[in-house]
C-alpha positions as CSV (number, residue, x, y, z in Angstrom):
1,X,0.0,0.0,0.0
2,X,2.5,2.8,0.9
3,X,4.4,1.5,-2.1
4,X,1.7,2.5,-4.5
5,X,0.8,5.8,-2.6
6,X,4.9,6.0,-3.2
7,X,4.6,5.9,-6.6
8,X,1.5,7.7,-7.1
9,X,3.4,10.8,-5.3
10,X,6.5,10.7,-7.7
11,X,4.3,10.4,-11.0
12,X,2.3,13.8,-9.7
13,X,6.2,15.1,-9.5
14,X,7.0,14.2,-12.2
15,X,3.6,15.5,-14.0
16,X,4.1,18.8,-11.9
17,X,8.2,19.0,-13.6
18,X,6.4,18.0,-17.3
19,X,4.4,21.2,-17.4
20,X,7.3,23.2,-15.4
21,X,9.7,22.7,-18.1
22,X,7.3,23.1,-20.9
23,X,6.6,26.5,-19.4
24,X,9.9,27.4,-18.8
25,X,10.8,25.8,-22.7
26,X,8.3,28.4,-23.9
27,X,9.5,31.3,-22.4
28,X,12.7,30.4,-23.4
29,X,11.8,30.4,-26.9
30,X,9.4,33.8,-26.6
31,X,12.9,35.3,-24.8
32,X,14.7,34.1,-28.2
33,X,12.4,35.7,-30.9
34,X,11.9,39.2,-29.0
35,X,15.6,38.8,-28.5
36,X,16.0,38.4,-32.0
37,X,13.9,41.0,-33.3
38,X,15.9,43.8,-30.7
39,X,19.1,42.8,-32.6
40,X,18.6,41.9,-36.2
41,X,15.3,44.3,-37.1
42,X,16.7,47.6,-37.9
43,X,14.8,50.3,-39.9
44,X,16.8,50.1,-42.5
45,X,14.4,51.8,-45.4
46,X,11.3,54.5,-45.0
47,X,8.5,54.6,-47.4
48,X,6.1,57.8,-47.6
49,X,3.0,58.1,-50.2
50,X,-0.3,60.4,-50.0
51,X,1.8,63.7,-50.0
52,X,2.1,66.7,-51.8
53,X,2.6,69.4,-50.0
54,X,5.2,67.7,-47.5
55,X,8.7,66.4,-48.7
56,X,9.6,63.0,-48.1
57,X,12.7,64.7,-46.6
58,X,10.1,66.7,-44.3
59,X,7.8,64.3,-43.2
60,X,10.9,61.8,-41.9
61,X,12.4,64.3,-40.3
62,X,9.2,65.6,-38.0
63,X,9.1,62.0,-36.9
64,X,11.8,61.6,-35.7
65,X,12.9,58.0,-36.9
66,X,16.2,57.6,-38.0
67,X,18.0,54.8,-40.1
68,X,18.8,51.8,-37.1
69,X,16.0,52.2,-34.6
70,X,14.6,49.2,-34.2
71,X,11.2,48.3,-35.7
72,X,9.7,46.7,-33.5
73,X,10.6,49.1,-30.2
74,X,9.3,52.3,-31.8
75,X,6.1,53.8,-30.2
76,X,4.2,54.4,-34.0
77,X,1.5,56.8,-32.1
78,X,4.4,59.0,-30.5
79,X,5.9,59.0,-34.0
80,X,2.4,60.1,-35.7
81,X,1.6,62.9,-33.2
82,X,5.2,64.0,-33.9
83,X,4.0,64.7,-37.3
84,X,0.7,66.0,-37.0
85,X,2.4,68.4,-34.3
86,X,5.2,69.7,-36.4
87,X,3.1,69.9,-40.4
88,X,0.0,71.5,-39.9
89,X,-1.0,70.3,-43.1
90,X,-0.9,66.6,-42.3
91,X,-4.5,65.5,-41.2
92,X,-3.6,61.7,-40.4
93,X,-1.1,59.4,-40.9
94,X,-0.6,55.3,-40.8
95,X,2.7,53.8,-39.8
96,X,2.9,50.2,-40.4
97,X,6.3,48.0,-40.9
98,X,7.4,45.5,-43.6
99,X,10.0,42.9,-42.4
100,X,12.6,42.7,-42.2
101,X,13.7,46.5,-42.1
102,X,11.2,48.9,-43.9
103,X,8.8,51.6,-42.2
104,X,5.9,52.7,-44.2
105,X,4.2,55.9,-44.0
106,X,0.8,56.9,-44.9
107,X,-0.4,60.3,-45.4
108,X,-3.4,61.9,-45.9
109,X,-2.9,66.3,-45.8
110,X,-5.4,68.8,-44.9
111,X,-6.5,71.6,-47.8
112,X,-7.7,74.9,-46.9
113,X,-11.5,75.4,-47.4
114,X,-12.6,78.4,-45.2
115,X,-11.1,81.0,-43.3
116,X,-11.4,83.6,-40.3
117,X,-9.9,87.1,-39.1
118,X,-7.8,87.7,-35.7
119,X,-6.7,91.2,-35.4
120,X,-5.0,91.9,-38.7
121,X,-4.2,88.1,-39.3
122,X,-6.0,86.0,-41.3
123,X,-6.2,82.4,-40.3
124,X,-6.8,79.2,-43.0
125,X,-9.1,76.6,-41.4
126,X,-9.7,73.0,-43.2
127,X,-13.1,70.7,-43.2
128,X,-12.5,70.1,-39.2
129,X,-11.7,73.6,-38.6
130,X,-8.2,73.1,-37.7
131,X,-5.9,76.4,-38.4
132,X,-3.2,75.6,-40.7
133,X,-1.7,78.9,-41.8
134,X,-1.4,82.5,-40.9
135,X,-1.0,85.4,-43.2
136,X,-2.3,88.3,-45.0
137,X,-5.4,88.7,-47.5
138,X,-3.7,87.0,-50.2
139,X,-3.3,83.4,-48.5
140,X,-7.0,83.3,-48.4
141,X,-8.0,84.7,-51.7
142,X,-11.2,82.6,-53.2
143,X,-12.4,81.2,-50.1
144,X,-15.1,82.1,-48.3
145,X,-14.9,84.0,-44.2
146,X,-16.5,82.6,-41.8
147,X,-18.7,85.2,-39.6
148,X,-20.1,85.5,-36.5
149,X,-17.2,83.6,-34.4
150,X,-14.6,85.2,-32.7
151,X,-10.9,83.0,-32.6
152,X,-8.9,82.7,-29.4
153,X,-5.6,82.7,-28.8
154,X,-5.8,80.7,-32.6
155,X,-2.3,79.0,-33.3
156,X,-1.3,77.1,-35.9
157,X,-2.1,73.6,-36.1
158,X,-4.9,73.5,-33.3
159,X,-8.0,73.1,-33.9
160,X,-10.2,76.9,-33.8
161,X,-11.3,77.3,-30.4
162,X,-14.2,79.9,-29.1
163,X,-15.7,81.3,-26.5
164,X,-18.1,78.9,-24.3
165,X,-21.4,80.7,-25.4
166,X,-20.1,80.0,-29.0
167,X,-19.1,76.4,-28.7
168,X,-22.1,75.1,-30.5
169,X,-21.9,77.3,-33.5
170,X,-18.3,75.8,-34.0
171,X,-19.3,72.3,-33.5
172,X,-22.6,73.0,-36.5
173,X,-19.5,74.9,-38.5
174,X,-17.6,71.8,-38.1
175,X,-20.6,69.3,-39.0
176,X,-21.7,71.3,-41.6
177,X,-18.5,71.4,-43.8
178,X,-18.1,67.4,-43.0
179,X,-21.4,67.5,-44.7
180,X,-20.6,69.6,-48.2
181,X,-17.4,67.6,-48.2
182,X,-18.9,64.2,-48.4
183,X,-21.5,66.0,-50.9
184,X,-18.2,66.9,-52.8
185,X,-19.8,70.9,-52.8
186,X,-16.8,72.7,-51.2
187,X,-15.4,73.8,-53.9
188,X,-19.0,75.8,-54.2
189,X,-18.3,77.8,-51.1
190,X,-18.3,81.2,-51.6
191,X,-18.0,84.7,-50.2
192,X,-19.0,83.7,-46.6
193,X,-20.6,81.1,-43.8
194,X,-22.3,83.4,-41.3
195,X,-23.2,82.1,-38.4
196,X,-24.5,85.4,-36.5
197,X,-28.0,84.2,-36.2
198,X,-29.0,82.3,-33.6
199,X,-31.1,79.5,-35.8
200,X,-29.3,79.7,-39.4
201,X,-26.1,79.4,-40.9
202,X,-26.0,81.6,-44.1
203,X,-23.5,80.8,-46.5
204,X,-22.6,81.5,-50.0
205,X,-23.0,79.0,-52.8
206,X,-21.3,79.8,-56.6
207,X,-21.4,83.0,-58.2
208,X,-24.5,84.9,-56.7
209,X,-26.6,82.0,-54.4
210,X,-27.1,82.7,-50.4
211,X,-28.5,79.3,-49.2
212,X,-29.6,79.6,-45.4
213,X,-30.0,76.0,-43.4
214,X,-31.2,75.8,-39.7
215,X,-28.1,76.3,-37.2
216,X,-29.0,72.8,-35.8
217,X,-30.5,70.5,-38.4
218,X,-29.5,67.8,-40.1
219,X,-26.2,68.7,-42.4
220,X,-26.6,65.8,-44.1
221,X,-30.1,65.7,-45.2
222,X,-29.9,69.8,-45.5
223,X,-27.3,69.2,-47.9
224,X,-28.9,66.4,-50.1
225,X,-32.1,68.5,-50.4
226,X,-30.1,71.3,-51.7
227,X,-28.3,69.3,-54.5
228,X,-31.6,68.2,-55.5
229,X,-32.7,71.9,-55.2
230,X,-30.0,72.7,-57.5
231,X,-30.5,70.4,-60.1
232,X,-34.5,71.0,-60.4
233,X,-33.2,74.8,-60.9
234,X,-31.0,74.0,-63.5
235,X,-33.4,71.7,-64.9
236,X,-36.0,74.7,-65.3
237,X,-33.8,76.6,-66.3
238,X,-34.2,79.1,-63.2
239,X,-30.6,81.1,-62.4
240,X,-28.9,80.4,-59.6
241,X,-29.1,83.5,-57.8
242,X,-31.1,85.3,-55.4
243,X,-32.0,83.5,-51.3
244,X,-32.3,79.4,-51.1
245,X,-33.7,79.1,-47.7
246,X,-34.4,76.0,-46.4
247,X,-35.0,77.2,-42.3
248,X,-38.7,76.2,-42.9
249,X,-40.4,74.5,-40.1
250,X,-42.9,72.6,-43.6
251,X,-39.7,71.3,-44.6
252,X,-40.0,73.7,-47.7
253,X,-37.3,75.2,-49.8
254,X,-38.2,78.9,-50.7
255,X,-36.2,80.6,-53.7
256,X,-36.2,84.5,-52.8
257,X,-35.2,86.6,-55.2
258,X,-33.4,89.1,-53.5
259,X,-29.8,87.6,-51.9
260,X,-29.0,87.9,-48.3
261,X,-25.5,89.3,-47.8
262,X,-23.8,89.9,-44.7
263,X,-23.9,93.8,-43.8
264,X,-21.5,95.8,-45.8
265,X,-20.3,93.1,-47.9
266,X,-19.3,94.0,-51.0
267,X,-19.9,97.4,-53.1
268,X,-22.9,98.4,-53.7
269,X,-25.4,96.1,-51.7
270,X,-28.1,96.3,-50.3
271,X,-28.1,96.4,-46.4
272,X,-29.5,92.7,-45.6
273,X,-32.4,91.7,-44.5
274,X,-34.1,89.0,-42.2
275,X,-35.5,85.8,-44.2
276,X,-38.3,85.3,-42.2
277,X,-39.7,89.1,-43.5
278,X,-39.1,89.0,-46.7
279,X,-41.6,89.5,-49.8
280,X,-43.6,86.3,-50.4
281,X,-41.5,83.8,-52.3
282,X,-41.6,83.7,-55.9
283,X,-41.4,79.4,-56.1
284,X,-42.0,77.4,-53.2
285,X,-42.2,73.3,-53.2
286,X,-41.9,70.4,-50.8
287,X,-37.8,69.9,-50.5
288,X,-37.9,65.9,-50.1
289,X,-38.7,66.1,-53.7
290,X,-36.5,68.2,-55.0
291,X,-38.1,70.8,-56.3
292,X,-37.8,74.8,-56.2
C-alpha cells in the first residue's frame, strides 16, 4: 500500500516537472524571438506616399525615426503625433512596418477650405476647422470667411477654439463642412458662412446664391435636399441666384429673389435683411422632392 501511494506521489512530480519545463521551454523560446527581433530588425528603409505638399525629406524628419532604430521598439502613435504636431498640413497618418527593415508611411494632408480674421491676421481653417496657416489677405484669396465667431488665442495647427457661449456654433461649423465635403460641394463655397444668427447658418454657394440652413439640423439631409434643389433649378432653367432658404419649419425650400448678404459686404449692396420678413417667395415646393 505505501508503495503505490509512493509511486503515485513521484508520477504527480514528475507531472508537476512536465508542465514546469514546458513553461519554462516556452519562455525560453518567446525570450529568443523578442531577443531576435531587438538585434537583427533595424529600420533600415522609409517609405512615404499620400503627400504633396510635404517632402519625403520633411515628413521623416518631424518623426523623428532615423535609419537603425529598431522596428519593433518604436512607439508608431508618438511618431504620428510627432508629425501631426510639427506639419499643420498633415490630417492623419498610418505607420505600419514591412519585415525585415522597412517603415511605411501613410499620409493623408489637410486643404484649406474656409477662413477667419484675428486682429490683422488671417487664419486658413480645413473641413475640421483646424488652423493651418497665418497670413495676410492673399493666403485666403477665393475662399469664403467665416462670420459670427470670434478665434482665441488661434495657433497654428490647433483646432479653432471659441468662446463657451459659442461652442455650439463651432461644433454645427464643423458638421456642416463634413457635410458639403462628403457631398463633394466645397469647392461651391463662396464669399462667406455666417453664423451670427441664432437658428441659421447663411453661406454663399457659386457666383451669386445665399443658401440659409437651420443652425441645428441635419447637415446631411440639409445638404442632399439642396443638391436636388440645384439640379430641379437647373433643370428649369431658373438662375442660380437670389435667397435658397431651407429654415422652414414645412420642410419647404423657398427661392427669394433678392440675396441675403452679410452687412456691408461688397460694393454696392443692399443692407441685408431677415428671411423670415421677406416679400412672399416667388417658387416654393416640398424639398424631399427636390423641387424649387
Amino acid at each position: 500500500m505505501a508503495a503505490r501511494k509512493n509511486r503515485r506521489g513521484r508520477r504527480r512530480n514528475r507531472g508537476r516537472f512536465s508542465v514546469l519545463y514546458k513553461l519554462l521551454s516556452i519562455l525560453i523560446i518567446l525570450a529568443a524571438i523578442v531577443a531576435g527581433c531587438i538585434i537583427f530588425f533595424r529600420v533600415n528603409t522609409m517609405v512615404v506616399s499620400g503627400n504633396s505638399r510635404y517632402s519625403q525629406e520633411e515628413i521623416l524628419s518631424a518623426s523623428q525615426v532615423k535609419q537603425g532604430d529598431n522596428l519593433f521598439t518604436l512607439n508608431k502613435y508618438l511618431i504620428a503625433r510627432n508629425i501631426l504636431t510639427s506639419l499643420p498640413y498633415v490630417d492623419e497618418v498610418s505607420i505600419s512596418r514591412k519585415l525585415p527593415d522597412t517603415l511605411i508611411f501613410e499620409v493623408v494632408e489637410s486643404t484649406g477650405v474656409a477662413w477667419i480674421k484675428s486682429g490683422d491676421t488671417y487664419w486658413l481653417l480645413d473641413n475640421k476647422c483646424k488652423l493651418l496657416e497665418a497670413g495676410d489677405q492673399s493666403l485666403v484669396e477665393g475662399k469664403p470667411q467665416v462670420l459670427g465667431l470670434t478665434p482665441v488665442n488661434p495657433s497654428v495647427g490647433n483646432t479653432l477654439t471659441v468662446a463657451p457661449e459659442q461652442q455650439n456654433k463651432l461644433e454645427q461649423l464643423q458638421a456642416f463642412l463634413e457635410a458639403i465635403r462628403i457631398r463633394t460641394m466645397t469647392g461651391s463655397l463662396s464669399g462667406f458662412m455666417d453664423l451670427s444668427s441664432s437658428n441659421e447658418i447663411r453661406f454663399g454657394y457659386g457666383a451669386n446664391l445665399t443658401v440659409v440652413f437651420p443652425l441645428n439640423g441635419d447637415f446631411q439631409q440639409q445638404t442632399n435636399q439642396l443638391k436636388l434643389a440645384l439640379e430641379t433649378m437647373d433643370e428649369r432653367g431658373l438662375p442660380r441666384t437670389g435667397t435658397l432658404d431651407q429654415n422652414y419649419d414645412s420642410r419647404e425650400i423657398h427661392l427669394l429673389p433678392d440675396r441675403w448678404l452679410p452687412e456691408g459686404w461688397g460694393s454696392g449692396t443692399q443692407p441685408p435683411q431677415q428671411t423670415q420678413q421677406a416679400e412672399p417667395p416667388a417658387e416654393s415646393s416640398q424639398s424631399p422632392a427636390g423641387e424649387t
